[in-house]
C-alpha beads as a LAMMPS data file, in Angstrom:
LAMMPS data file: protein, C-alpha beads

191 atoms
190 bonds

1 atom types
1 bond types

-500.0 500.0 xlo xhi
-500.0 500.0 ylo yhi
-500.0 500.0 zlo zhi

Masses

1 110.0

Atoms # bond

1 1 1 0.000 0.000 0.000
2 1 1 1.779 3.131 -0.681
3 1 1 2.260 5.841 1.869
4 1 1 -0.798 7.903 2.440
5 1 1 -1.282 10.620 4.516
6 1 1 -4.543 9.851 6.239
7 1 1 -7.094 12.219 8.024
8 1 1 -8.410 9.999 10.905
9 1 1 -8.129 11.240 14.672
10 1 1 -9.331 7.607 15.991
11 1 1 -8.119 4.432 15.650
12 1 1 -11.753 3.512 14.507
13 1 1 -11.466 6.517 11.698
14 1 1 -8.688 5.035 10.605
15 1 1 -9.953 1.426 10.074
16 1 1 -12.916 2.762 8.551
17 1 1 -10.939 5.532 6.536
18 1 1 -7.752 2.490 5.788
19 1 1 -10.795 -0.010 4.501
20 1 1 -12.634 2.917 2.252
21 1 1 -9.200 4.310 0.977
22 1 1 -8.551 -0.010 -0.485
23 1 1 -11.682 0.411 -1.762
24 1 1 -12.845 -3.141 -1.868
25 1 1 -16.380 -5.526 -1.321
26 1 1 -14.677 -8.428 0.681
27 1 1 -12.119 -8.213 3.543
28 1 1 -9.655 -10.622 4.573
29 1 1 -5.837 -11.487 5.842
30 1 1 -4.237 -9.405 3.010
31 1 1 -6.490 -6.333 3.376
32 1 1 -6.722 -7.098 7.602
33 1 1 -2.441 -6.794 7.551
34 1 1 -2.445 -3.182 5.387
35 1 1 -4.816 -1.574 8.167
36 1 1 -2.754 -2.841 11.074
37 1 1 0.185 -1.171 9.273
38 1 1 -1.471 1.771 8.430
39 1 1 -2.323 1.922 12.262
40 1 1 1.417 1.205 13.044
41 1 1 2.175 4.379 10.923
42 1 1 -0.207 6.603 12.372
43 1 1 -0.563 5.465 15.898
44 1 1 2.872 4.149 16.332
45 1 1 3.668 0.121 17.524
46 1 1 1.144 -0.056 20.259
47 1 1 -2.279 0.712 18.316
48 1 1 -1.072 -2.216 15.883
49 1 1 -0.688 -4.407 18.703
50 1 1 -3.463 -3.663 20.569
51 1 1 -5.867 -4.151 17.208
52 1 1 -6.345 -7.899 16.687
53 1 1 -7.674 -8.795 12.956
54 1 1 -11.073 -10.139 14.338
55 1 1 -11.590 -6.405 16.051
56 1 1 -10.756 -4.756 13.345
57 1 1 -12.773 -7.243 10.692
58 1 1 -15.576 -6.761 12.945
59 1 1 -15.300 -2.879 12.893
60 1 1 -15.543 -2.717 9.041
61 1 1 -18.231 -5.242 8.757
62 1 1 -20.366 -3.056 11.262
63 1 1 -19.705 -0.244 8.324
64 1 1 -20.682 -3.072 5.488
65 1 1 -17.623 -4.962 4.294
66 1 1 -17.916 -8.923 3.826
67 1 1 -15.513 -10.533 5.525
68 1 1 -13.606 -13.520 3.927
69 1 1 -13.973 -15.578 7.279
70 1 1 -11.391 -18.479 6.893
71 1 1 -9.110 -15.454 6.127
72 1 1 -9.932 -13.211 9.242
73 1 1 -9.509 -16.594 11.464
74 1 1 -6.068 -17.314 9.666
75 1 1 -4.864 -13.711 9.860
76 1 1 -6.003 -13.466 13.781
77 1 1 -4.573 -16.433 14.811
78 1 1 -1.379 -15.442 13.736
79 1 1 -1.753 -12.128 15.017
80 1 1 -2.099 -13.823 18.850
81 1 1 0.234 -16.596 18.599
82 1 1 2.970 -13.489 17.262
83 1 1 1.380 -11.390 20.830
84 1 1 1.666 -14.355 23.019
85 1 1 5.437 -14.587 22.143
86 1 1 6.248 -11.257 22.885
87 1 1 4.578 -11.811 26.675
88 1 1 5.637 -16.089 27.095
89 1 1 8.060 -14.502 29.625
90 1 1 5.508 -13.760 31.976
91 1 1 4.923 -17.118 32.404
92 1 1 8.338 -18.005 33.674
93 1 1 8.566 -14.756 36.393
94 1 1 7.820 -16.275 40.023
95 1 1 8.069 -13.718 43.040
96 1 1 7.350 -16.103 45.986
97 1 1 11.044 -15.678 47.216
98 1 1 13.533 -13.582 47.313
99 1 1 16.061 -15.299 44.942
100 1 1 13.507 -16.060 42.522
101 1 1 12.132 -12.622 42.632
102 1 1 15.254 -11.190 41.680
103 1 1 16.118 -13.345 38.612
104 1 1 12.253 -12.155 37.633
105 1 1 12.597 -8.792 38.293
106 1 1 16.259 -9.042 36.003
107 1 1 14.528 -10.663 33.497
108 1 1 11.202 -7.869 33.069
109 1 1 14.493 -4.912 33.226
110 1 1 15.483 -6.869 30.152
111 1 1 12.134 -6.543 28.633
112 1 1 11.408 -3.137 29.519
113 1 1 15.104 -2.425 27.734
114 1 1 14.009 -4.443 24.634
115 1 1 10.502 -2.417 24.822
116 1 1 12.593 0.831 24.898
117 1 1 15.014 -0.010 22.394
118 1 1 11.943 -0.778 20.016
119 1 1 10.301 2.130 20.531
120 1 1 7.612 0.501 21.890
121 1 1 5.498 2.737 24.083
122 1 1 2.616 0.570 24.257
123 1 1 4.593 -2.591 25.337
124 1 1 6.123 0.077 27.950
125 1 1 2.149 0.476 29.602
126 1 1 1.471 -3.266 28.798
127 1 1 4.348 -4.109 30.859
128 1 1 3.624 -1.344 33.644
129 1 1 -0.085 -2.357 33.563
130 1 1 1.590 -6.054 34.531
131 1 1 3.851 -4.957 37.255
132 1 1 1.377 -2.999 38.940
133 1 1 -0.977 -6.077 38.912
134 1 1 2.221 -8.312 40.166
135 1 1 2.767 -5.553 42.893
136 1 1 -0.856 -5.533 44.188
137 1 1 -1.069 -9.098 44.207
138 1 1 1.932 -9.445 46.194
139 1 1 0.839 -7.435 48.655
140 1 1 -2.378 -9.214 48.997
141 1 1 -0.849 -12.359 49.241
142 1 1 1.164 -10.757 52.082
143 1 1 -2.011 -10.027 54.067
144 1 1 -3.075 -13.522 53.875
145 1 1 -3.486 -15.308 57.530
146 1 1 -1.999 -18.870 56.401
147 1 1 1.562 -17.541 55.032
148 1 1 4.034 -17.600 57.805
149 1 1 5.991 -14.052 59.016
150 1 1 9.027 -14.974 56.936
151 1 1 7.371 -15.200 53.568
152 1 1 5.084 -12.224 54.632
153 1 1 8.169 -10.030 54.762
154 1 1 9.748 -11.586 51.333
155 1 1 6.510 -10.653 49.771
156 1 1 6.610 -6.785 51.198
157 1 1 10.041 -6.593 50.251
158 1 1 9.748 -8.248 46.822
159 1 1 6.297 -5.512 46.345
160 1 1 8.474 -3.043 47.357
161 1 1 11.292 -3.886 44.709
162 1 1 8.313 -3.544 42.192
163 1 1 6.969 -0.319 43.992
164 1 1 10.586 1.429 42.981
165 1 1 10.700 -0.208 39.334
166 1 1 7.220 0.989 38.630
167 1 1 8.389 4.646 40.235
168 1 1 11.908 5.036 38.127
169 1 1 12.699 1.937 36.059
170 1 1 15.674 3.371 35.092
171 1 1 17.180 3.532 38.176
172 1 1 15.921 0.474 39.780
173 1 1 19.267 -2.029 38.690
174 1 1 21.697 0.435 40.837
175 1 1 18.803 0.990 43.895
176 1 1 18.302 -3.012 43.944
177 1 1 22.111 -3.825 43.967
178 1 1 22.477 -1.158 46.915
179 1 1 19.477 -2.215 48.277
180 1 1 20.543 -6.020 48.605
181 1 1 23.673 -4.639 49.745
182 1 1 22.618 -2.951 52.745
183 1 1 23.294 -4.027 56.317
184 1 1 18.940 -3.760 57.124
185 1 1 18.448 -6.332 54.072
186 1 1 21.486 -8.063 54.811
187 1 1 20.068 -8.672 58.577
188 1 1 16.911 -9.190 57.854
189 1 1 17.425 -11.808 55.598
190 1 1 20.623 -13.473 56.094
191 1 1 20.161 -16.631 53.775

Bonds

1 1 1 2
2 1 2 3
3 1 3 4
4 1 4 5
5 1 5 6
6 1 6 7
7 1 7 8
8 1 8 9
9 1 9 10
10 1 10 11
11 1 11 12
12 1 12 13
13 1 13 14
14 1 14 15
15 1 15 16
16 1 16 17
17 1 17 18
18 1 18 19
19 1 19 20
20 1 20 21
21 1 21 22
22 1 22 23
23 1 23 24
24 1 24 25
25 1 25 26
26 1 26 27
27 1 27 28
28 1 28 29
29 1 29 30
30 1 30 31
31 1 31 32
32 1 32 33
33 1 33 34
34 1 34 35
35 1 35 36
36 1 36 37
37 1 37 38
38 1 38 39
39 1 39 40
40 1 40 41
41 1 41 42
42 1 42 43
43 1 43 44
44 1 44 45
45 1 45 46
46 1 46 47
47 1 47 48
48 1 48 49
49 1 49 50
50 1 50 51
51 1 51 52
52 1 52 53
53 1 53 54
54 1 54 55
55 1 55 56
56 1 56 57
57 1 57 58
58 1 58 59
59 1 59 60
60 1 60 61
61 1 61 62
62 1 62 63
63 1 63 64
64 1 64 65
65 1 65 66
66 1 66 67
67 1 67 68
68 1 68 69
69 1 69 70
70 1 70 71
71 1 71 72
72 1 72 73
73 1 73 74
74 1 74 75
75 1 75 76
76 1 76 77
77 1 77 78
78 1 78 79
79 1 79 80
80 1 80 81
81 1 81 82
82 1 82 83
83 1 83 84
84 1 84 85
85 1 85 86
86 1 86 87
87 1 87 88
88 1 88 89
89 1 89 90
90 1 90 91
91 1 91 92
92 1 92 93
93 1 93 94
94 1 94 95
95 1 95 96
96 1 96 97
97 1 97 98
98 1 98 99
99 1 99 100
100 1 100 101
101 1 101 102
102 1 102 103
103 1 103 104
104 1 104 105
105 1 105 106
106 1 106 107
107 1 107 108
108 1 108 109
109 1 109 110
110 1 110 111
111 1 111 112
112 1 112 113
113 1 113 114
114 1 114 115
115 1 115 116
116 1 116 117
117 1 117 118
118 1 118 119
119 1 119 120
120 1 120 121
121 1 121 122
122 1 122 123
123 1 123 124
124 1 124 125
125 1 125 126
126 1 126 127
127 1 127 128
128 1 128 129
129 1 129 130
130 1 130 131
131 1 131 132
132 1 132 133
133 1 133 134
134 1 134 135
135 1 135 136
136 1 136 137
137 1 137 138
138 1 138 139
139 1 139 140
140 1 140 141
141 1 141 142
142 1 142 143
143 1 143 144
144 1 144 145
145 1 145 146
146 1 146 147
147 1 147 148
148 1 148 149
149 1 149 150
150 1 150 151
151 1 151 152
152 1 152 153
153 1 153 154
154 1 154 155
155 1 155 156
156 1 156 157
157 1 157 158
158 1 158 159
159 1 159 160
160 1 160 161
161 1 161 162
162 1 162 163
163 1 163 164
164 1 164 165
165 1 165 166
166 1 166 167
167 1 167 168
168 1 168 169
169 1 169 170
170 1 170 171
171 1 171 172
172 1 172 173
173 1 173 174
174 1 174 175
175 1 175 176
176 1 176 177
177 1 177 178
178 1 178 179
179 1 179 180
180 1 180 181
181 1 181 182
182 1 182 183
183 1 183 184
184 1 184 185
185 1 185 186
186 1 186 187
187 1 187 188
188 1 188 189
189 1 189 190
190 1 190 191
């Protein structure tokens, strides 16, 4: 699709505007993939990645396209399985102790420097959005009447960790080393 200078102030404007400007009856993967970049162009990464294929099918068949089903299935499962990649990591963070929490917290600094390096200030929110969650479950979990002391302090500590990340990211590497370092943390957790 060649470079077009489009009008739309929305992300829906633009589908509908994107879909109008290929001017054609039936929509499906090859049509689906030129919107998503045309969203890319004008929204930047995140609006591409936060539009699936099926939304955006169903957002031009609400204005009257016919949508080449088999296609929109294809194109949106390969739109999710490409999404689920980029956030499999998740999956392998665990913050229920203090060593564990810090090879997590190591590994989401390296995707929050991959995010950055990309340009990528959707994944940046995504990621924050995740954190926060992480944070607020930890601390729940910490007010829970069947986890002993010990593991109650871990998970303040480890919510606390996620409390300065979420505050100045960029700092958090040297404040976690000196943290770790310090004779409090040092006494209060000694193994």
């Amino acid at each position: 699709m060649p470079r077009t200078t489009w009008k739309s102030r929305t992300k829906h404007e633009l589908i509908i505007e994107v879909w109008e400007y290929l001017d054609c009856e039936s929509v499906g993967s090859r049509e689906l993939e030129q919107i998503q970049e045309a969203l890319q162009e004008h929204f930047g990464e995140g609006a591409s990645s936060s539009s699936s294929p099926a939304s955006i099918a169903r957002t031009v068949a609400d204005e009257g396209a016919v949508l080449r089903h088999p296609e929109v299935f294809e194109c949106d499962r390969r739109w999710r399985e490409e999404n689920l990649k980029k956030w499999a990591f998740l999956g392998t963070l665990d913050f229920s102790r203090l060593s564990s929490a810090f090879a997590s917290v190591v590994k989401l600094e390296e995707r929050r420097l991959q995010l950055q390096a990309d340009s990528d200030d959707e994944g940046l929110k995504n990621l924050r959005e995740v954190v926060a969650v992480i944070r607020k479950d930890l601390l729940l979990k910490a007010r829970s009447k069947i986890i002993d002391d010990r593991q109650k302090t871990q998970l303040k500590e480890v919510s606390h960790w996620l409390s300065v990340w979420l505050q100045s990211a960029e700092l958090f590497s040297d404040w976690l080393d000196l943290r770790r370092r310090s004779p409090e943390f040092r006494k209060r957790f000694e193994d």
